[in-house]
Structures are given as structure tokens and as C-alpha cells.
C-alpha positions as CSV (number, residue, x, y, z in Angstrom):
1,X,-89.5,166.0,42.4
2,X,-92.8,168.1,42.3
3,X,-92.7,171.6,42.4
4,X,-96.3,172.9,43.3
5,X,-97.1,177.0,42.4
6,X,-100.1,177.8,44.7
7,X,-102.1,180.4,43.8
8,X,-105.5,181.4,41.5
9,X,-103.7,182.3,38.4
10,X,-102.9,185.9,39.2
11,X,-100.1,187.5,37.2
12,X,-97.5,186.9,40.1
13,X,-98.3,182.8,40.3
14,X,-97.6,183.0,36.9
15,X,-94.2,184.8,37.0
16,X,-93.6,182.6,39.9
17,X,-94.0,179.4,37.6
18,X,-91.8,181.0,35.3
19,X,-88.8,181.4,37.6
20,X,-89.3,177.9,39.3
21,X,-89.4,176.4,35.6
22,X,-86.3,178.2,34.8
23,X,-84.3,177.3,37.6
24,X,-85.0,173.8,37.4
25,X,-84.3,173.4,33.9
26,X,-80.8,175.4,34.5
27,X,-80.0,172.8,37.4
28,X,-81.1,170.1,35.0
29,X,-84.1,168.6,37.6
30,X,-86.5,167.3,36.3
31,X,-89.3,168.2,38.2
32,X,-93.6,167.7,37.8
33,X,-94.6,170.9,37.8
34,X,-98.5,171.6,39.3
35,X,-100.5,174.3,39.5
36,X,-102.8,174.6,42.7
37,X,-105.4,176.7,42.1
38,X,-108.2,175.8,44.1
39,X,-109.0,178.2,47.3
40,X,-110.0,174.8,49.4
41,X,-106.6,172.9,48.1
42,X,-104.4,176.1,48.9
43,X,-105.4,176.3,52.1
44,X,-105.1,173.1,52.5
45,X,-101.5,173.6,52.7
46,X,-101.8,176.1,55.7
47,X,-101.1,179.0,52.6
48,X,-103.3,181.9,53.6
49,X,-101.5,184.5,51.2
50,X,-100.7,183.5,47.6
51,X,-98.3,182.9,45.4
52,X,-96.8,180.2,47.4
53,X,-94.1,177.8,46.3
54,X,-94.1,174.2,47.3
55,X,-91.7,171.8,47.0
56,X,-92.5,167.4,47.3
57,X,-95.7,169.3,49.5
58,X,-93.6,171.1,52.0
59,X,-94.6,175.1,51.3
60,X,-91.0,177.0,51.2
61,X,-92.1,180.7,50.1
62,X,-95.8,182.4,50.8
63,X,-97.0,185.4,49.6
64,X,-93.8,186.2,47.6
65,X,-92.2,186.0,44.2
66,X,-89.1,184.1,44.6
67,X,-86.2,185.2,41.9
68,X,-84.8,182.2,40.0
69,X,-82.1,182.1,41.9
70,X,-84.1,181.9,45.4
71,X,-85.5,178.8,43.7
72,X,-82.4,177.6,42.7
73,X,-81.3,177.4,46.2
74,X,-84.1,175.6,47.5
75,X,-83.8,172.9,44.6
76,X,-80.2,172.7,45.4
């Protein structure tokens, strides 16, 4: 599983890592974690608004900081 955080590195792309770290290792996934940082590679994703959570490529949050257990749910 890859779990991609979209964003530029701001202080809410980096809480949103945390959380999607946390769940997974709670559900005991292990996941590739990636960070997209890029402006061209976001947007390449159809993401206009950042953070962004993306999960195997298929963007599930935007412009949000999803709680751990939001993330949870989506890794479930």
C-alpha cells in the first residue's frame, strides 16, 4: 500500500503525515509512505488545495487534516 501526503511541507501536511503514520502502524499496514511536494506533481492529481491524502494514487481527503481515526477508516 502507498499512502501519498500532498502538500509543500506546510505545518498541516506535516501533521497530516503524522496521523496517516500513526493509523497505519496501529492497524499494523505496512504502508510506503511519500511525500508529494512538487506544485506540478500535486496538481497532477487534480488537488488544487493542500494537504491532500492519497491512497495507491486515488486522492481520498483535500484541503483537510484528517484525524487518525478518519485515516484509519479509509485504510480499513
Amino acid at each position: 500500500m502507498k499512502i501519498q501526503i500532498l502538500g509543500t511541507g506546510c505545518s498541516k501536511c506535516k501533521l497530516l503525515e503524522q496521523h496517516a503514520r500513526e493509523a497505519a502502524t496501529e492497524l499494523g499496514i505496512q504502508a510506503e509512505f511519500e511525500k508529494v511536494q512538487e506544485v506540478e506533481d500535486i496538481m497532477a492529481f487534480g488537488v488544487l488545495m493542500t494537504p491532500a491524502l492519497a491512497i495507491d494514487n486515488e486522492v481520498k481527503a483535500v484541503g483537510r487534516v484528517l484525524t487518525k481515526d478518519q485515516i484509519k477508516a479509509l485504510l480499513s
